[in-house]
Structures are given as structure tokens and as C-alpha cells.
C-alpha positions as CSV (number, residue, x, y, z in Angstrom):
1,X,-12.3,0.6,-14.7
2,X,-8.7,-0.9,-15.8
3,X,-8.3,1.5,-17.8
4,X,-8.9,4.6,-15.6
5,X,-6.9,2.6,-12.7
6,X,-3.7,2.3,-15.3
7,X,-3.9,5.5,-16.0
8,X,-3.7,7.0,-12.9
9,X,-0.7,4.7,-12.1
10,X,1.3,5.8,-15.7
11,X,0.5,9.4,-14.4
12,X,0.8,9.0,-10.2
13,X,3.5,6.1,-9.6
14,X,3.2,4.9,-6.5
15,X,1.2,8.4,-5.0
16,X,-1.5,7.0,-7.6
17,X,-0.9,3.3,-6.1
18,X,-1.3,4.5,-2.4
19,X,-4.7,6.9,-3.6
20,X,-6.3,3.7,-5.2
21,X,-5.7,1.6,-2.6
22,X,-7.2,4.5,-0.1
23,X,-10.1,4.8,-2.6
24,X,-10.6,1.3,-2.4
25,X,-11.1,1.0,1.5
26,X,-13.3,4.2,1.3
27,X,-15.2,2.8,-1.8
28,X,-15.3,-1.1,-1.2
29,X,-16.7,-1.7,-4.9
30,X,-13.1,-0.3,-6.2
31,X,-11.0,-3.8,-5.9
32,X,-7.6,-4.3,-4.5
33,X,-7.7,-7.5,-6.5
34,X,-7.4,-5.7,-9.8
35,X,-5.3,-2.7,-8.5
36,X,-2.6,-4.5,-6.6
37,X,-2.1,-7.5,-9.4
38,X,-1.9,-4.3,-12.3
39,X,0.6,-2.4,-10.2
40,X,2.7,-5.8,-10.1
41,X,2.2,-6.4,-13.5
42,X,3.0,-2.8,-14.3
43,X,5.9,-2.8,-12.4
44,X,7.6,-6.6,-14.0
45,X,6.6,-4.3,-17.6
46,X,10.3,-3.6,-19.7
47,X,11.3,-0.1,-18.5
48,X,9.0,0.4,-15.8
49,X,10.1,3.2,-13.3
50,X,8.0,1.1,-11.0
51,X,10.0,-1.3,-8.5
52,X,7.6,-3.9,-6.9
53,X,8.4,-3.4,-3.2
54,X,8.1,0.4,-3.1
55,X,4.3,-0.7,-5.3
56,X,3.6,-3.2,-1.9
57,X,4.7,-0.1,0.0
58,X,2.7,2.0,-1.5
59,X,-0.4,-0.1,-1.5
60,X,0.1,-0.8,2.4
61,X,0.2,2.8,3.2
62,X,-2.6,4.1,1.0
63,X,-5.1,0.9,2.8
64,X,-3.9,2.5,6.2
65,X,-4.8,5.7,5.9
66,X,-8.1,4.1,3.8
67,X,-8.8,2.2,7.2
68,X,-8.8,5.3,9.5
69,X,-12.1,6.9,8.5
70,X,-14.3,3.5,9.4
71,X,-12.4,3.2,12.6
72,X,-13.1,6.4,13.5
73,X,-16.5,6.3,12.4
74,X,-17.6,3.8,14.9
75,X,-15.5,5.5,17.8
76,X,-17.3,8.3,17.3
77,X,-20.8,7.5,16.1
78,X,-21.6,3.9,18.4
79,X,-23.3,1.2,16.8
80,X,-27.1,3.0,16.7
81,X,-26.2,5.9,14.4
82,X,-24.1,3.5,12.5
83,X,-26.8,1.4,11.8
84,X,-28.6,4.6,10.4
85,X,-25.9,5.9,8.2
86,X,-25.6,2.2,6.8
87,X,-29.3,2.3,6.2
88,X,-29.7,5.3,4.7
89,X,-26.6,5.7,2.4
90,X,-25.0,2.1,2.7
91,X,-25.7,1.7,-1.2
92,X,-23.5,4.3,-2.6
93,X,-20.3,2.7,-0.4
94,X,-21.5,-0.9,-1.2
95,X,-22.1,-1.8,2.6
96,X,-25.4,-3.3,4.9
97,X,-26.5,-3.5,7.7
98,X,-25.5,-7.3,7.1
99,X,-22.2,-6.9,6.5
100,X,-22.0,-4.9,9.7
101,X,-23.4,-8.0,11.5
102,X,-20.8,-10.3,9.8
103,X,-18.4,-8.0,11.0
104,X,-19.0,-7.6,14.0
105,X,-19.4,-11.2,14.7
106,X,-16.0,-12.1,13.4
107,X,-14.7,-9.6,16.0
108,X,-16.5,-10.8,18.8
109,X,-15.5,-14.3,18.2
110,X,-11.7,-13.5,17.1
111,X,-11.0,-10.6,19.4
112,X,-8.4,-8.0,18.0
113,X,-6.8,-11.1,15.8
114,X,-10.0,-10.4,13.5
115,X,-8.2,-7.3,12.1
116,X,-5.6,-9.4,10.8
117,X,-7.8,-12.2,10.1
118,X,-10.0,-9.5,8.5
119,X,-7.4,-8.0,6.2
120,X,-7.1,-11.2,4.5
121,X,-10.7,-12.2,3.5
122,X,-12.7,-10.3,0.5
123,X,-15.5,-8.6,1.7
124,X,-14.5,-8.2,5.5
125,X,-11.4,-6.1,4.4
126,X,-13.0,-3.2,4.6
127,X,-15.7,-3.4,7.0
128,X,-13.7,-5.1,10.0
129,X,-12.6,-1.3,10.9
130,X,-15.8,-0.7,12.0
131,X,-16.4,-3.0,15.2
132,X,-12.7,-2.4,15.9
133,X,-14.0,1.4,16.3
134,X,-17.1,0.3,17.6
135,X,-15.7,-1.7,20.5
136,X,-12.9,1.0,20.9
137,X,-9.8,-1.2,20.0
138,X,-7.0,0.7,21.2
139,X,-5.4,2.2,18.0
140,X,-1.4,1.1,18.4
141,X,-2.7,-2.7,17.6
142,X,-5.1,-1.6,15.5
143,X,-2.7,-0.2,13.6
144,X,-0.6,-3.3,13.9
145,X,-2.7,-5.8,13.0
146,X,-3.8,-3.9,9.5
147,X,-0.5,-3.2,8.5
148,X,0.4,-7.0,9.3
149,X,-2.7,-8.6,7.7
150,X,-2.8,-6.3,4.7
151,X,1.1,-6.4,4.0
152,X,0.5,-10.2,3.4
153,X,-2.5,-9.8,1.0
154,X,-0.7,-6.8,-1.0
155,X,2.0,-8.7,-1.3
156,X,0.4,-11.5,-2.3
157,X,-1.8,-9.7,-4.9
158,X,1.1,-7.8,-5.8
159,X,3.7,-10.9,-6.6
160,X,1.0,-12.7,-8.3
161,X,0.6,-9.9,-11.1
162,X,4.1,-9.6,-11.3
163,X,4.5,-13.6,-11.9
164,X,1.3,-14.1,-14.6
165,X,2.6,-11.0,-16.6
166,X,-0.2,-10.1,-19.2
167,X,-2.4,-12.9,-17.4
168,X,-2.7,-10.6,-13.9
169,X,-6.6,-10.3,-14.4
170,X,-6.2,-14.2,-13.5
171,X,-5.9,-13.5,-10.0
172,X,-9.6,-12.3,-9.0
173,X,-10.6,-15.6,-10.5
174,X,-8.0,-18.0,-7.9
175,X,-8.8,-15.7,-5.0
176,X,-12.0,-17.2,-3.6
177,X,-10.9,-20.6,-3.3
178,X,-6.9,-19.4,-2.2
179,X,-8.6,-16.4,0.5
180,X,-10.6,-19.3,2.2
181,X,-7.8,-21.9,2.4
182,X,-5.5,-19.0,3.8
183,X,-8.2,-18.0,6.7
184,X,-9.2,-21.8,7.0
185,X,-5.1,-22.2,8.1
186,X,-5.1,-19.0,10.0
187,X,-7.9,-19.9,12.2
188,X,-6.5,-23.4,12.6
189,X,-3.3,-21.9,13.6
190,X,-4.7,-19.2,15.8
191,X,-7.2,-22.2,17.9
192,X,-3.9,-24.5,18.0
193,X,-2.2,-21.3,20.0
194,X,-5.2,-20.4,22.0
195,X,-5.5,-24.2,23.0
196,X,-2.2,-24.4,23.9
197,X,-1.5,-21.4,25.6
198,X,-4.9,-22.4,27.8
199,X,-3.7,-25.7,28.3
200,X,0.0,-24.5,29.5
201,X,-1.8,-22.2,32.2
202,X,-4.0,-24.3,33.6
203,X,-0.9,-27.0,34.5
């Protein structure tokens, strides 16, 4: 898969950057986490035509327009003929019915903050679209909230390969422990607000 991912870099620039990163949101099994790191590595190579913040560029707008198609599918389908799809053809997009559930959970508990929140945690990247539809989340924060949470992991992703160099397949094996840290400080943060916007309301 590197391989076939460099190569459509070498031959797309940043068009084949934004397609892989659209891919991956369509196709979950395709991973940001080696796209994003070989684009920054690409770009930090000696006479690259790449420059890394037209590569985050890139790989923001091609997640966007990935995100669309699972937000609209639960606006337009509801949860019970989701379910079905899921069922029936989940395999070939790497999705079930549980990650669905874990979705949805996370937005329920989270509100719209759980598209940001989402963006930044493997295996909810994708999926969290799907109860935003569902639950008909208007689509101007919608918007906002992707753009927001994914610019911070493409970025990240995207500096990391540029910094290891040769070393970007690295990055997968960090992300685990770094992704829960991050949402462990994010949800932190986001009770800290929530307690103390409650608390200034009710005095």
C-alpha cells in the first residue's frame, strides 16, 4: 500500500494528497496515519515540489469532502436503514453495527463538540459523521468542527513525517498512546468549561 500511495503523490501532488485523504474517509481501512506522515516526509525530501502547508491543505480539504457522503447518509437514510446498509455491506467499508453504537454514544454524551473530539481519535474519525447526520447537526458547525479537529490531526501527522525523515512509518506505532492522551486532555478541558460556564450561570 505505500507504494501505490507514493505513487499517486509523485504523479498527483497535492490533487493526489486531497484524493487519498477522501479515499480514506470513504474507505476507513486506507490510513491517514501512513498517508499524511508520507506526504510530510515526501515533502521535507531534497527537491521536492511539495511544500508542507499546501500538503496539510490538501489533506484537510480532501477529509472534508471525504466527510460529506456519511453525513449525508444518515440525513437521508435515519438510523433503521443505516443499520441495514451497515449490516449487509459494512465489511467491504470496514464499519459495524458497533462502531455505529460507539459513535453515536460519543455524540450523545459530547453533543456537536464530538465532531471535533471525533476527528482526533482513530477509529471514530470516520464514523462520527454519521450520528452528526443522523441527529441532523446543522451543517455550518458541522463543517466547523471537522475542519478544526482534523486540521490539528493532519497537521500533526503531517509535521511528524516531516521531522522523523526516513523514520515516518514511526508514527502509526506512537499514535495509540499520543491519540488517547490528546482526547484524555480534550475532554478534561471541555468538562473544566462546561463546569464552569454552569457554575457562572447559576450565581
Amino acid at each position: 500500500m505505500k507504494e501505490w500511495i507514493q505513487t499517486i503523490m509523485e504523479q498527483m501532488g497535492y490533487m493526489g494528497i486531497a484524493f487519498l485523504m477522501f479515499a480514506e474517509n470513504i474507505f476507513p481501512p486506507i490510513p491517514s496515519e501512513l498517508i499524511m506522515p508520507l506526504a510530510g516526509f515526501t515533502a521535507h525530501e531534497p527537491g521536492s515540489k511539495l511544500q508542507v502547508s499546501y500538503v496539510v491543505l490538501a489533506g484537510i480539504i480532501g477529509t472534508l469532502v471525504g466527510t460529506m457522503p456519511w453525513y449525508y447518509l444518515g440525513v437521508w437514510l435515519g438510523e433503521d436503514r443505516l443499520r441495514t446498509l451497515i449490516d449487509r455491506h459494512g465489511k467491504w467499508l470496514g464499519l459495524s453495527g458497533i462502531d455505529l453504537d460507539r459513535a453515536q454514544q460519543w455524540f450523545y454524551r459530547h453533543g456537536n463538540s464530538a465532531v471535533f473530539l471525533g476527528r482526533l481519535v482513530p477509529g471514530l474519525r470516520t464514523v462520527i459523521s454519521l450520528p452528526a447526520g443522523l441527529s441532523n447537526m446543522h451543517l455550518v458547525p458541522f463543517i466547523a468542527y471537522s475542519t478544526l479537529g482534523s486540521a490539528i490531526w493532519i497537521a500533526f501527522l503531517t509535521g511528524t513525517g516531516y521531522a522523523l525523515g526516513k523514520n515516518y512509518e514511526a508514527v502509526e506505532g506512537y499514535l495509540a498512546p499520543v491519540s488517547k492522551i490528546v482526547f484524555g486532555l480534550l475532554v478534561l478541558g471541555f468538562g473544566v468549561w462546561l463546569w464552569r460556564k454552569r457554575s457562572h450561570s447559576s450565581s
